[in-house]
C-alpha positions as CSV (number, residue, x, y, z in Angstrom):
1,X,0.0,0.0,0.0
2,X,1.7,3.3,-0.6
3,X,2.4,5.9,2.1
4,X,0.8,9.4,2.0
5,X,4.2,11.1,1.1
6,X,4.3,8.9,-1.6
7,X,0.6,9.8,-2.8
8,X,1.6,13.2,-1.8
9,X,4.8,13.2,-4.4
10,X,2.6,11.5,-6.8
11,X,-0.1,13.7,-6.6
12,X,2.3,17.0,-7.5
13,X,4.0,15.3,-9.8
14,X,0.8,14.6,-11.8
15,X,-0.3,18.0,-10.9
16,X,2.4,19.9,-12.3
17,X,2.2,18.0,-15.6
18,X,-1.5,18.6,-16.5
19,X,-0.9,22.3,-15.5
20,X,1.9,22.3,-18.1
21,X,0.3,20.8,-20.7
22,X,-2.7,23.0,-20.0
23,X,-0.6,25.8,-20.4
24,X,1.3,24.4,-23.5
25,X,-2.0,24.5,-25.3
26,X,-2.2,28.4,-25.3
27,X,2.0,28.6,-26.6
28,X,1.7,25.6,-28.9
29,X,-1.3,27.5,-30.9
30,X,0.7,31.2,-30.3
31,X,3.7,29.6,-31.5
32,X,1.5,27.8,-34.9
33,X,-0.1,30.9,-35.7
34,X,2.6,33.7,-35.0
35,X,5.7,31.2,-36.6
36,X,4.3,29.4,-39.5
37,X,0.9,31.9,-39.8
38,X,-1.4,28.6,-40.1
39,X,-4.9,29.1,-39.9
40,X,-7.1,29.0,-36.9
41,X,-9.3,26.9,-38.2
42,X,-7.0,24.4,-39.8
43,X,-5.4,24.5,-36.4
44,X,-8.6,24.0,-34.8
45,X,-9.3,20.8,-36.7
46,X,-6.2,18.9,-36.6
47,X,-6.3,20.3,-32.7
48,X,-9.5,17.7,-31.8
49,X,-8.9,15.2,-34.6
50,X,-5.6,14.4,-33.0
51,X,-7.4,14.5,-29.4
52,X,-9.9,12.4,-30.3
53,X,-7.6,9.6,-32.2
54,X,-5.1,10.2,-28.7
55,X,-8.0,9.2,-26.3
56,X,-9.7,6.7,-28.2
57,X,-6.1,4.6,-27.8
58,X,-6.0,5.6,-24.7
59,X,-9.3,4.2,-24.4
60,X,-8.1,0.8,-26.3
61,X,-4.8,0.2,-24.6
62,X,-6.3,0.9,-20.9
63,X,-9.5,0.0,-21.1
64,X,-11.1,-1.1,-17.9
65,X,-14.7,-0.5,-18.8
66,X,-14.5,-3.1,-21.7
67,X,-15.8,-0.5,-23.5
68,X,-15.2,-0.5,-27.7
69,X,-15.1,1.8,-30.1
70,X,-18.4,1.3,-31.5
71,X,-20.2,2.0,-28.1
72,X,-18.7,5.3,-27.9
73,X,-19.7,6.3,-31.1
74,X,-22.9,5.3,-30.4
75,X,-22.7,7.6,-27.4
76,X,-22.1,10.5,-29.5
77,X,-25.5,11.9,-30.3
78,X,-26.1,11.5,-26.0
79,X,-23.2,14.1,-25.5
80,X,-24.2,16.9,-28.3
81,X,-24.6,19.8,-26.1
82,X,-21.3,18.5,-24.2
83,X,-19.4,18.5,-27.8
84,X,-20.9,21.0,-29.1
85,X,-19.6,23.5,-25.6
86,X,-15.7,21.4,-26.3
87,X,-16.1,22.8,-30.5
88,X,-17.2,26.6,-29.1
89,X,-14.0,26.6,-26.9
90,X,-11.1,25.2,-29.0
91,X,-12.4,27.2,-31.8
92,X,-12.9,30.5,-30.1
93,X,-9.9,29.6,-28.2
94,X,-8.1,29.3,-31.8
95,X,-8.8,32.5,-33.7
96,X,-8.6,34.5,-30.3
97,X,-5.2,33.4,-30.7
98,X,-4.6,35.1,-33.9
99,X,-4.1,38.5,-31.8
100,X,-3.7,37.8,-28.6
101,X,-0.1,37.0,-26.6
102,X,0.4,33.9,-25.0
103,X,0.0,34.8,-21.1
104,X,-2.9,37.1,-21.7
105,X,-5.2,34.4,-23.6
106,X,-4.4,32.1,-20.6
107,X,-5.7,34.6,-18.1
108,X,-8.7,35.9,-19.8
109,X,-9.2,31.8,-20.6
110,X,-8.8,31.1,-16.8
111,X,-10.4,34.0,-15.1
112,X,-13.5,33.2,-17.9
113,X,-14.2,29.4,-17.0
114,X,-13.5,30.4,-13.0
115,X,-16.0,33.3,-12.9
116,X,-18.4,32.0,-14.8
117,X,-18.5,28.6,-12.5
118,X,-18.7,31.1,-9.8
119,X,-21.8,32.5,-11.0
120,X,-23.0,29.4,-11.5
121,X,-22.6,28.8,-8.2
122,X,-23.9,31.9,-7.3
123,X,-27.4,30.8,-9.6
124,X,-27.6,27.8,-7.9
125,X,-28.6,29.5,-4.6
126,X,-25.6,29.7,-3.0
127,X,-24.3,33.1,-1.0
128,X,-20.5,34.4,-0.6
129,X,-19.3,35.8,2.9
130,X,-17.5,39.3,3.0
131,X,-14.1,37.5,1.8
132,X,-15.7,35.8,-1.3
133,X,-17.3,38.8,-2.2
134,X,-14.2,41.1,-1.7
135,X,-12.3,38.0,-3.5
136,X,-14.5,38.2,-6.6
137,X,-15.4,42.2,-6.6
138,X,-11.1,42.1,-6.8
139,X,-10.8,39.6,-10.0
140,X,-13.4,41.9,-11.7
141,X,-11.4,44.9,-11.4
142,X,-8.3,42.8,-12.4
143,X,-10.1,41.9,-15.5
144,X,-11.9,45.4,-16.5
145,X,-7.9,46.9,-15.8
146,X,-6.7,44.2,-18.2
147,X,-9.2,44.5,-21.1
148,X,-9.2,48.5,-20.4
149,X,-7.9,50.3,-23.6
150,X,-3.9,50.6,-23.9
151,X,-1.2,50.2,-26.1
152,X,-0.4,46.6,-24.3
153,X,-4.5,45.4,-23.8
154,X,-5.8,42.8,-25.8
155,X,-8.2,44.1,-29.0
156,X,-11.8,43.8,-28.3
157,X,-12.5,40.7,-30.4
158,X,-9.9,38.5,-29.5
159,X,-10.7,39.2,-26.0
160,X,-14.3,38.4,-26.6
161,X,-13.2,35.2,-28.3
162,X,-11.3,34.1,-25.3
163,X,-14.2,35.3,-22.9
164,X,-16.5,33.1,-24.6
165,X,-13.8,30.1,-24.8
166,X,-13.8,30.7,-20.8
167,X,-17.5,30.4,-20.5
168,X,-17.8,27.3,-22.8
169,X,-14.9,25.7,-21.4
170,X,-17.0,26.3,-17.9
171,X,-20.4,25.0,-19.4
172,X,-18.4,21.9,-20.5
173,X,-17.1,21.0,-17.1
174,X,-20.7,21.6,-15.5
175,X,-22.0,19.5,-18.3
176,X,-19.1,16.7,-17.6
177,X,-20.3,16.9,-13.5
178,X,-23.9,16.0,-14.4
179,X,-22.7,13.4,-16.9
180,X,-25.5,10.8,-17.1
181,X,-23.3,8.0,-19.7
182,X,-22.0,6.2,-16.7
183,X,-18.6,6.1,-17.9
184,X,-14.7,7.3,-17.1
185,X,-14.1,10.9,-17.5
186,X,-11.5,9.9,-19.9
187,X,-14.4,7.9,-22.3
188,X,-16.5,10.9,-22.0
189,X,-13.8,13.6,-23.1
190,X,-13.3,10.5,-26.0
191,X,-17.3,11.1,-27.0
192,X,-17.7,14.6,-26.4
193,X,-14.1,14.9,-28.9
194,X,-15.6,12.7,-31.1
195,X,-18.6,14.5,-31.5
196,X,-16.9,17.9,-31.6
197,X,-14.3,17.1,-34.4
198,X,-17.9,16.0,-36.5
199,X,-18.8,19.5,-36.0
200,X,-15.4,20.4,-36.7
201,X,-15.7,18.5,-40.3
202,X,-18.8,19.8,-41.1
203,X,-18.0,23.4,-40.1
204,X,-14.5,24.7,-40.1
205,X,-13.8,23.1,-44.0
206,X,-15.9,26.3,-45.2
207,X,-13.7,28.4,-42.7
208,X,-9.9,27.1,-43.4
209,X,-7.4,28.9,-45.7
210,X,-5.3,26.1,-46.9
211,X,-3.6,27.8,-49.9
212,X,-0.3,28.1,-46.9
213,X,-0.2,25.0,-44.8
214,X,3.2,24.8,-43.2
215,X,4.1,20.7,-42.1
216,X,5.5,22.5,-38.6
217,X,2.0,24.0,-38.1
218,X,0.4,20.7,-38.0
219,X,3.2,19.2,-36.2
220,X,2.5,22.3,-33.3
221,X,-1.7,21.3,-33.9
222,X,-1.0,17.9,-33.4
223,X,1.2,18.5,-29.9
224,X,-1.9,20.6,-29.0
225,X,-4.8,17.7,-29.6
226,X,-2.8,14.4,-29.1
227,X,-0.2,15.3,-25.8
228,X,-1.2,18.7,-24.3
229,X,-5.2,18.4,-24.3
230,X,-5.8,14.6,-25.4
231,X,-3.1,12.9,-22.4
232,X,-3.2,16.8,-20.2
233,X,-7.1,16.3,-19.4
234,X,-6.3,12.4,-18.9
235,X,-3.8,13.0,-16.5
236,X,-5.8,15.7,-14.7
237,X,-8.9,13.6,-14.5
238,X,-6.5,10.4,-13.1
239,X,-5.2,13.3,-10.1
240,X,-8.4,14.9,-9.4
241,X,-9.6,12.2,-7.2
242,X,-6.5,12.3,-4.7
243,X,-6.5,16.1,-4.4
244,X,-9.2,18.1,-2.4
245,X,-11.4,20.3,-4.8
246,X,-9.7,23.4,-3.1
247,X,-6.9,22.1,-4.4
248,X,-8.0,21.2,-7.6
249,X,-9.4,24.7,-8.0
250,X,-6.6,26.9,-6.8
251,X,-3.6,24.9,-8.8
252,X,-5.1,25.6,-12.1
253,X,-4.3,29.3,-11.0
254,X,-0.9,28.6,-11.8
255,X,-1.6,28.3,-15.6
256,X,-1.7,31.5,-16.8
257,X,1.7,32.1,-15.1
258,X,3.4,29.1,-16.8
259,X,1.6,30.5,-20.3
260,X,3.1,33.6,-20.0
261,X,6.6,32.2,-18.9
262,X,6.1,29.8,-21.9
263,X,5.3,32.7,-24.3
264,X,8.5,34.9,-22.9
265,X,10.6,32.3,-23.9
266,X,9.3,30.0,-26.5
267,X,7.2,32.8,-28.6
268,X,9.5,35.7,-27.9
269,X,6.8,38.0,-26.5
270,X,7.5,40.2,-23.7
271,X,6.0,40.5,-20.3
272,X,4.0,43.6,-20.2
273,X,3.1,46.0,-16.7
274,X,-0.6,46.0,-17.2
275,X,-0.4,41.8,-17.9
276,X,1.6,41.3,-14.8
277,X,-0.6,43.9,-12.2
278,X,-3.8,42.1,-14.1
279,X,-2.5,38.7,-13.2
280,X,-1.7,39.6,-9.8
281,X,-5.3,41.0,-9.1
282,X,-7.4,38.6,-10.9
283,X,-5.4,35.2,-9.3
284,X,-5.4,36.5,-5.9
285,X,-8.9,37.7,-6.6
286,X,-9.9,34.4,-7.1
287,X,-7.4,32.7,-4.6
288,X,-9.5,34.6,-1.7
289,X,-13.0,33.3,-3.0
290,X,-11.6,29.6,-2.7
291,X,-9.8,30.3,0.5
292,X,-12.8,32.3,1.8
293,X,-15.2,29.3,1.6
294,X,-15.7,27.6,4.9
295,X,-16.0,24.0,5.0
């Protein structure tokens, strides 16, 4: 049986490779579109092809629901709303990318998919005490200074693009909690990726320049589907059970940061003063409305 310190190591050591490969999502789609100028939609669609062919091995090769293939597609059509919310995100997610630096896409992604599952919570019923409400009243500020006008802010649209990403990233997890196919979070990201590269097929074809397409591009689209979001969400969803949902909460604060870092060094951009302040703000922000709840 192992010890807690060894679940403990385990547990980081897990943790701190789905928040990397969460990150790497927004640098590897900076780098594709900056670098080689591929197209957001191309991107897009090799983005969840790859996922989806990644988690369906995953699926055959460790397979403890003696589940095939041919039952998850049949599952498909169950999960539309679920893959439809996965197609809004990576999409959005994509073309925001077009203008928008690495480390800011990840926070306006991030603050996005927390605040909106915040006022979901808020909908549900549920009430904040004086720190929660200071916690959140602080990440709005953070994120009106951030998208306020200014030679280093990110343009209107591409910041809409990521805000709506956030929310349908958020819709997606909420839809994932209330999950009624019985099965692995890892076979339902399979169906819901499934289902989003059909809409994908049918939709981003009519989108997608491909008078230009660089073989590094794909390559970078490929990393983004298959390792960074395909095994990143498996590995998440294999950690989430032996972490506390605080903790599951408050780590994925650490993304943005590791973006940005990733996007200084990898893309070439430069850390700007309003993107730094912004970050500080909106994370702690955030960080009190976890810390604030009592138990």
């Amino acid at each position: 049986m192992a010890t807690l310190n060894q679940l403990s190591i385990k547990a980081t050591t897990l943790v701190i490779l789905a928040m990397t490969a969460f990150a790497a999502n927004s640098v590897l789609c900076r780098l594709a579109l900056k670098d080689t100028g591929m197209d957001a939609g191309l991107f897009t669609l090799v983005r969840l092809v790859s996922g989806a062919v990644m988690l369906a091995l995953l699926i055959v090769f460790h397979n403890k629901e003696q589940i095939n293939l041919k039952q998850l597609l049949v599952l498909v059509p169950k999960s539309g709303l679920s893959s439809l919310m996965l197609f809004c995100y990576a999409a959005s997610f994509s073309y925001a990318y077009i203008d928008m630096e690495t480390g800011t896409g990840a926070l306006v992604l991030f603050a996005s998919v927390q605040l909106a599952m915040i006022g979901y919570h808020l909908s549900t019923g549920n009430r904040f005490n004086w720190i929660e409400a200071f916690g959140l009243m602080l990440a709005l500020i953070g994120f009106i200074y951030l998208l306020f006008p200014s030679a280093s802010s990110p343009a209107l649209i591409p910041a809409l693009l990521m805000i709506f990403s956030g929310i349908s990233w958020a819709i997606f997890t909420l839809l994932g909690k209330q999950n009624a196919l019985e099965l692995s979070a890892t076979s339902n990201m399979a169906v819901s990726f499934i289902g989003a590269t059909a809409l994908a097929v049918l939709l981003l074809p009519w989108f997608v320049n491909t008078s230009d397409i660089a073989l590094k591009g794909i390559y970078l689209a490929i990393g983004s589907g298959a390792v960074a979001s395909a095994l990143g969400y498996a590995i998440w969803y294999s950690v989430l059970p032996i972490i506390s949902v605080l903790q599951a909460s408050i780590v994925q604060l650490s993304v943005p940061a590791i973006a940005a870092i990733g996007g200084v060094i990898i893309v070439g951009e430069s850390m700007t003063i309003q993107l730094f302040v912004a970050s500080i703000v909106i994370l702690g922000g955030i960080l009190l409305v976890f810390i604030g709840r009592k138990p």
